[in-house]
C-alpha positions in Angstrom: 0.0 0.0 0.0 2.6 2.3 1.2 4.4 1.1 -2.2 1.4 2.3 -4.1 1.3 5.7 -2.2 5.1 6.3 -3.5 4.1 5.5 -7.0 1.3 7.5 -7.3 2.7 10.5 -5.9 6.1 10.2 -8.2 3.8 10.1 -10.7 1.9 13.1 -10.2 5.4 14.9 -9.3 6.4 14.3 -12.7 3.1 15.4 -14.2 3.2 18.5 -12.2 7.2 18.9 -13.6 5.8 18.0 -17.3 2.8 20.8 -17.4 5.6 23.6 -15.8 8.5 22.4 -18.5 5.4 22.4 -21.3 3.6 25.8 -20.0 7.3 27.7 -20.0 7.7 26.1 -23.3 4.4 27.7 -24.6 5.6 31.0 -22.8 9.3 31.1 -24.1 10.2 30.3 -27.8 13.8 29.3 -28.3 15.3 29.0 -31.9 18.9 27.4 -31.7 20.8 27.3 -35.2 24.2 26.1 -36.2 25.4 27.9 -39.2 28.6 28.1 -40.9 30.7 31.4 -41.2 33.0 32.8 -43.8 35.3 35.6 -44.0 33.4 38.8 -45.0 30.7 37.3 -45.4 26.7 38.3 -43.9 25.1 34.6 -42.8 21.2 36.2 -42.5 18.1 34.3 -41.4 14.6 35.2 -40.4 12.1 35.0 -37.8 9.0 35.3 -37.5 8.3 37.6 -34.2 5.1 39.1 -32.3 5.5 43.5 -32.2 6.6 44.5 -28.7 8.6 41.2 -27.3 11.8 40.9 -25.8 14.3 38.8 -27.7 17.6 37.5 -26.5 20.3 36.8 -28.9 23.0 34.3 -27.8 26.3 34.1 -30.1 28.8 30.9 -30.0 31.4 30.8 -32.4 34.0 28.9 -32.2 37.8 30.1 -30.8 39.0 31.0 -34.4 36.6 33.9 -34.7 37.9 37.2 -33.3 35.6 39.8 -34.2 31.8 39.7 -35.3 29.4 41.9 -36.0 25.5 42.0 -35.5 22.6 43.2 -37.3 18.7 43.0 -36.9 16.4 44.8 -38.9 12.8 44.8 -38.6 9.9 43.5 -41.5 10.8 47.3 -43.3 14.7 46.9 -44.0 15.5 49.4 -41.3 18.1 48.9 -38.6 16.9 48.2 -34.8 20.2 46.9 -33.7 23.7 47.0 -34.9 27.1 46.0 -32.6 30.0 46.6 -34.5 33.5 44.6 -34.0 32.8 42.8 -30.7 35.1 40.3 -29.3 33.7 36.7 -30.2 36.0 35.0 -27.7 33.2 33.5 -25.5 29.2 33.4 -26.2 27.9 37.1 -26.6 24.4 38.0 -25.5 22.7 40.3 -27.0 18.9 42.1 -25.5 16.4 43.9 -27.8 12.5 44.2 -28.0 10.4 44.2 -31.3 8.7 47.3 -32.3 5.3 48.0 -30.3 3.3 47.8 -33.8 5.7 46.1 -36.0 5.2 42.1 -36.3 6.3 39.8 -38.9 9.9 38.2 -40.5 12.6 40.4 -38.4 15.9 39.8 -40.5 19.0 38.6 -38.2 22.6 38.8 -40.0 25.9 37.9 -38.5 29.6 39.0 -40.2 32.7 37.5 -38.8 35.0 40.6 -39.0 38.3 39.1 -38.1 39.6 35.3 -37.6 43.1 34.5 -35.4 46.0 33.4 -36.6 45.0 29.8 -36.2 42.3 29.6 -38.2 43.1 27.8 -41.6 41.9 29.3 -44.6 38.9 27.9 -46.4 37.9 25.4 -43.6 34.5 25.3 -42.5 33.9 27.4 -39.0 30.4 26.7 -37.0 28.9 28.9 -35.0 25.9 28.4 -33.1 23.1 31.1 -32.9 20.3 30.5 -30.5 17.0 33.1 -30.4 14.8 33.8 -27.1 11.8 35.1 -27.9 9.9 35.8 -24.8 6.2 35.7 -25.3 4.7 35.9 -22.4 5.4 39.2 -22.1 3.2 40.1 -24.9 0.3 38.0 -23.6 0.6 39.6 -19.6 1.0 43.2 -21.2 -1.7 42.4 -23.8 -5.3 44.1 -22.9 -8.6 42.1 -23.7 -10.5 41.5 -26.5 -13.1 43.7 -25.3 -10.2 46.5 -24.3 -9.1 46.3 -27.6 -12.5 46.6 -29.6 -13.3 49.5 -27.3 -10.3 51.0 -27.9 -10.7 50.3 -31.8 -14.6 51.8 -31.3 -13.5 54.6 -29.6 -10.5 55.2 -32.5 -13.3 55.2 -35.3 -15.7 57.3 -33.1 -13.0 59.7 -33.1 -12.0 59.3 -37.2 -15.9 59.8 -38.2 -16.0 63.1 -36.0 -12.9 64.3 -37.4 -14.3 63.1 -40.8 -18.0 65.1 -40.1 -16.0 68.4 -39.0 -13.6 68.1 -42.2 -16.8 67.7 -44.1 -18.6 70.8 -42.4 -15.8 73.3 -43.1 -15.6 72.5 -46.4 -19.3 72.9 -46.9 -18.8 75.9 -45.3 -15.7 77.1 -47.6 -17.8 76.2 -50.2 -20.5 78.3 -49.0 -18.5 81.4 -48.7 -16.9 81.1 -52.1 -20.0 80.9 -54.0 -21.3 84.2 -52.1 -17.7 85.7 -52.5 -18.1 84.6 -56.1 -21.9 86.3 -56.5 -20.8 89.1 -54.9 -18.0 89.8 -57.2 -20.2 89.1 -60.4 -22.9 91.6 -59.0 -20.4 93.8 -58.2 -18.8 93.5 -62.2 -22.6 94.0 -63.0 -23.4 97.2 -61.6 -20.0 98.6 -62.0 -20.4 97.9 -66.2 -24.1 99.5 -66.1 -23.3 102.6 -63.5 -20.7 103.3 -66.7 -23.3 102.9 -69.2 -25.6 105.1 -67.5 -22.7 107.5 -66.7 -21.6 107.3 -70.7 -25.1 108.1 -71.5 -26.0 110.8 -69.4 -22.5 112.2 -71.0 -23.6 111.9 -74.2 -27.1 113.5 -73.6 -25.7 116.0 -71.9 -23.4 116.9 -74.5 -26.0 116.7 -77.2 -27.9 119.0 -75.1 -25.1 121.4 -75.0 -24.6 121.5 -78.3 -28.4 122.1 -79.1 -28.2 124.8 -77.0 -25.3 126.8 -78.4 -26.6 125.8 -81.6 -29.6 128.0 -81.0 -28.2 130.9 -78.7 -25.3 131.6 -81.9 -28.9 131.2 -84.3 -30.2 133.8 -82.3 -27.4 136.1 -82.6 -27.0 135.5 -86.1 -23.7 134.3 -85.5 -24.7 131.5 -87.3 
């Protein structure tokens, strides 16, 4: 019986150990890759990574590499990390988070810079490149799907009002042109007929002029 007890609870110990070992598993995803290096030239390789999530970069090469160097751009071709000429003597760690809305194939590209003098020329060299991409940190800082469509609600709420006022001041540009634009042609208007009438009023008072000289040098038979 006692026997039994043992059993079961060893059992159980190890299911308890196998659900922690799978649950830290699910929580931490670890890429290791052995690749082969060659003088002055990049050895690049993807991975696929969640925005906002701390990534560890562990660099082994072996005792014939001197100097490295370490790139990692994001899904867009631009730069998030760059180390330059560091000593490759012992594994180098390296700590950098993904962008907070970038996700996708972040590009990872590694240069050995500099062998030592024992390294023989044109034999293969190994290094080992392992990637620690800590999840869980995304899903603890993550809010809730009904957070996140109240958020996205309140972001559209905001986009249609901005959209309605847009709308409204141009109606209201609009407006004011077309009355700017009336007013200008009424304006034209009455400016070309006050010149008629003026013109007219000149050439009737003119005529009228004339008449009357005409008939004052009649009268004294100037005429």
């Amino acid at each position: 019986m006692f026997q039994r007890i043992q059993s079961s609870s060893v059992q159980a110990t190890s299911c308890i150990g196998l659900m922690i070992t799978i649950l830290f598993m699910m929580h931490h995803t670890t890429l290791a890759i052995q690749t082969e290096l060659h003088s002055g030239k990049s050895v690049c390789f993807t991975e696929d990574l969640p925005a906002n999530t701390p990534v560890t970069i562990t660099y082994s090469p072996p005792p014939t590499v001197a100097l490295s160097t370490l790139v990692v751009r994001d899904p867009f071709g631009s730069v998030l990390l760059e180390e330059r000429d560091f000593t490759s003597h012992q594994p180098h760690k390296t700590y950098f988070t993904t962008k907070g809305d970038v996700s996708g194939q972040y590009e990872l590209c590694i240069l050995p810079t500099q062998f030592t003098k024992d390294h023989v020329y044109k034999q293969p060299v190994f290094a080992q490149i392992t990637i620690d991409a800590d999840r869980y940190h995304l899903e603890k800082d993550q809010p809730t799907t009904r957070d996140q469509v109240e958020k996205l609600d309140g972001l559209l709420q905001d986009v249609r009002n901005k959209i309605d006022r847009i709308s409204m001041e141009q109606y209201y540009f609009k407006e004011r042109e077309e009355r700017f634009r009336h007013t200008t042609d009424s304006t034209h208007e009455r400016c070309w007929w006050l010149g008629v009438c003026k013109f007219s009023l000149l050439v009737g008072v003119t005529f009228w002029q004339m008449t009357n000289l005409r008939s004052f040098f009649k009268k004294k038979k100037l005429i």
